[in-house]
N, C-alpha and C positions, 0 to 999 in steps of 0.2 A: 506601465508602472505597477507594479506591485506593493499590494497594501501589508505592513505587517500585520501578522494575527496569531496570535499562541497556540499552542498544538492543542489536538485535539483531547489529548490527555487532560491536558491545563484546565483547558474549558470547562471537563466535566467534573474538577476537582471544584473549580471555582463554584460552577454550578449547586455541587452540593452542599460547599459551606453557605454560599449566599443564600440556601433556601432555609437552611437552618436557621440564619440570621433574621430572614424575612418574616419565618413562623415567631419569633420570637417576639411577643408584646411591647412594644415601642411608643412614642408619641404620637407618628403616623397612624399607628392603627389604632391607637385611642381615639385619635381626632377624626379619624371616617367611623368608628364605632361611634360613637358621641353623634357625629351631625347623622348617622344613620337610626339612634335611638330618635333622636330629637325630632328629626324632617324627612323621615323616610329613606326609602330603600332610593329614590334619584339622587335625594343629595348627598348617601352616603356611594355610591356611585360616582359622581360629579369630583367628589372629594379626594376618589382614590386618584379618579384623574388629573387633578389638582397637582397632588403631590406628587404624582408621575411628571407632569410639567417644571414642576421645582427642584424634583431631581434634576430632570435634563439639563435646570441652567448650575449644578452643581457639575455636572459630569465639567461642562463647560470649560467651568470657571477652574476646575482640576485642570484640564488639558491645557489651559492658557497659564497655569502657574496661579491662580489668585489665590487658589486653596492652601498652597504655600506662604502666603504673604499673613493669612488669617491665624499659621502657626508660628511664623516666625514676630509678629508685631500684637503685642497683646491689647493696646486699645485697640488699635481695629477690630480683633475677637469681640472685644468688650463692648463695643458700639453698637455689629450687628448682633449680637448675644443681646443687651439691653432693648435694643428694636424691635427683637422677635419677642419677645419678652412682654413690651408695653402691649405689642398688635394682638396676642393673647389674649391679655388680661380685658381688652378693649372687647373682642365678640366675646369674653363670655359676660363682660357686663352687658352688652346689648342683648344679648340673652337672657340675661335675669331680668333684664327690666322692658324687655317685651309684651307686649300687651297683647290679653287673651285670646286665642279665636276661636270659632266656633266647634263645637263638636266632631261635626261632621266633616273633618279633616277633607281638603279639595287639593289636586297635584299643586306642587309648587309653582308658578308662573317661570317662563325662561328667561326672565331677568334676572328673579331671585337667586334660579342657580346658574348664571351666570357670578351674580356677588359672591356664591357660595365657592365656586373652582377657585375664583379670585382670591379668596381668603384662602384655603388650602393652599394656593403657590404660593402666596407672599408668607404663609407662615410655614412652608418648611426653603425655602430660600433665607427667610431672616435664621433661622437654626445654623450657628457656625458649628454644631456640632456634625452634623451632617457630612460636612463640608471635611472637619479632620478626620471624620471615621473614611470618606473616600480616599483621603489622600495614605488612611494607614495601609488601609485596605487591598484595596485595588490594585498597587506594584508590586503586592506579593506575587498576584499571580501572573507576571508579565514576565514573557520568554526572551533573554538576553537573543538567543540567538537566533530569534524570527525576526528582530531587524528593532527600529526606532520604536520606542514603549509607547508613546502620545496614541499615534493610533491603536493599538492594544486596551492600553486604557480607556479608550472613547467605546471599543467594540464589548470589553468587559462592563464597562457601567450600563450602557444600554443592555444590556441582557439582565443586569441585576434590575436597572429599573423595570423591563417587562414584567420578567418574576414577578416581583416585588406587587406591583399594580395587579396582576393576577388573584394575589395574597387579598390585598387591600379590599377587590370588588367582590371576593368570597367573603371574606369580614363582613364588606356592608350589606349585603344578600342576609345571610344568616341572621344577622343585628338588626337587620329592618325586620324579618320574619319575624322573630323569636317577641318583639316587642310590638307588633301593630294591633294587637287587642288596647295597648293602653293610649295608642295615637285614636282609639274611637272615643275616648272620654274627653270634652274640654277641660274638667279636673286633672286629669291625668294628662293629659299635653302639655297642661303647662309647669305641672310638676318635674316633666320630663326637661321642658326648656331650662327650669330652672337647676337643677342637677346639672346639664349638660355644662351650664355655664358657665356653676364652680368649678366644671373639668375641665373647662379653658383657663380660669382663673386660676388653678391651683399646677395645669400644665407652664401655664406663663409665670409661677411663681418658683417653680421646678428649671425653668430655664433661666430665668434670674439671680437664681442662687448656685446654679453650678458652675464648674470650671474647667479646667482645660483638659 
């Protein structure tokens, strides 16, 4: 059996808009910038691969049609739109009102960034925006005449999402670097947490207020 897959022409058309797309400053890359100002170069790491994981259940949820269902029924937009929304606003209050730790900044334990991938999936899974940029996206560049689009589309979103998480662990690299003078201060760590938090709070209020 033969899988369909777009030529190889298509691929690299795709390829070069989705890197354009990827370089471009997004909530994903706020949010691995953000946990990578905040907790380090692992958890801004953890985080890219978070949201590498949350795409995958978007590709998914494209190929099954649910991405469709999110554009054609507007309280369901509205529901997971509101959900991603509250789970926002929720770590960055647990971020503001974190309590201080020592100076001498120690790696995060691997529970914590266990919590932390967690929260990166569940918060670009609740983004139904996500979900309709795949669905705008994605069939442009599917070839009528390599056969049924489902698998095209599955083979095109995985390559956007590698990209993509490629993009994200450069982000947090850079963002942990550029800022680990001020993760040596307990002052400054927690001034950090608290910033980061209104970036959650002000991303979940960014999601809250937009539309379709």
């Amino acid at each position: 059996m033969i899988i369909a897959m777009p030529s190889a022409e298509m691929v690299l058309v795709f390829m070069a808009a989705a890197l354009a797309l990827n370089l471009t400053p997004g909530p994903d890359m706020l949010y691995v910038t953000a946990r990578s100002v905040s907790d380090g170069r692992a958890a801004g790491v953890v985080s890219a691969f978070g949201i590498a994981a949350g795409t995958l259940v978007h590709i998914t949820a494209l190929a099954l049609g649910l991405a469709a269902l999110l554009a054609a029924v507007p309280l369901a937009y509205d529901v997971v739109r509101i959900a991603g929304a509250i789970y926002l606003v929720v770590i960055g209050l647990q971020l503001i009102l974190r309590p201080r730790r020592a100076g001498t900044v120690a790696p995060l334990e691997k529970s914590r960034l266990g919590v932390i991938f967690a929260q990166a999936v569940v918060t670009n899974v609740l983004n139904p925006k996500v979900a309709l940029f795949f669905l705008a996206f994605l069939p442009q560049f599917v070839d009528p005449a390599a056969g049924a689009p489902v698998p095209q589309i599955v083979f095109l979103g995985l390559l956007f999402d590698i990209q993509g998480t490629l993009v994200n662990v450069a982000v947090a690299l850079l963002a942990s670097r550029g800022t680990a003078w001020l993760r040596a201060s307990e002052r400054r760590v927690t001034l950090l947490q608290r910033l980061t938090g209104l970036l959650f709070v002000a991303l979940g209020a960014r999601l809250a207020g937009s539309t379709r």
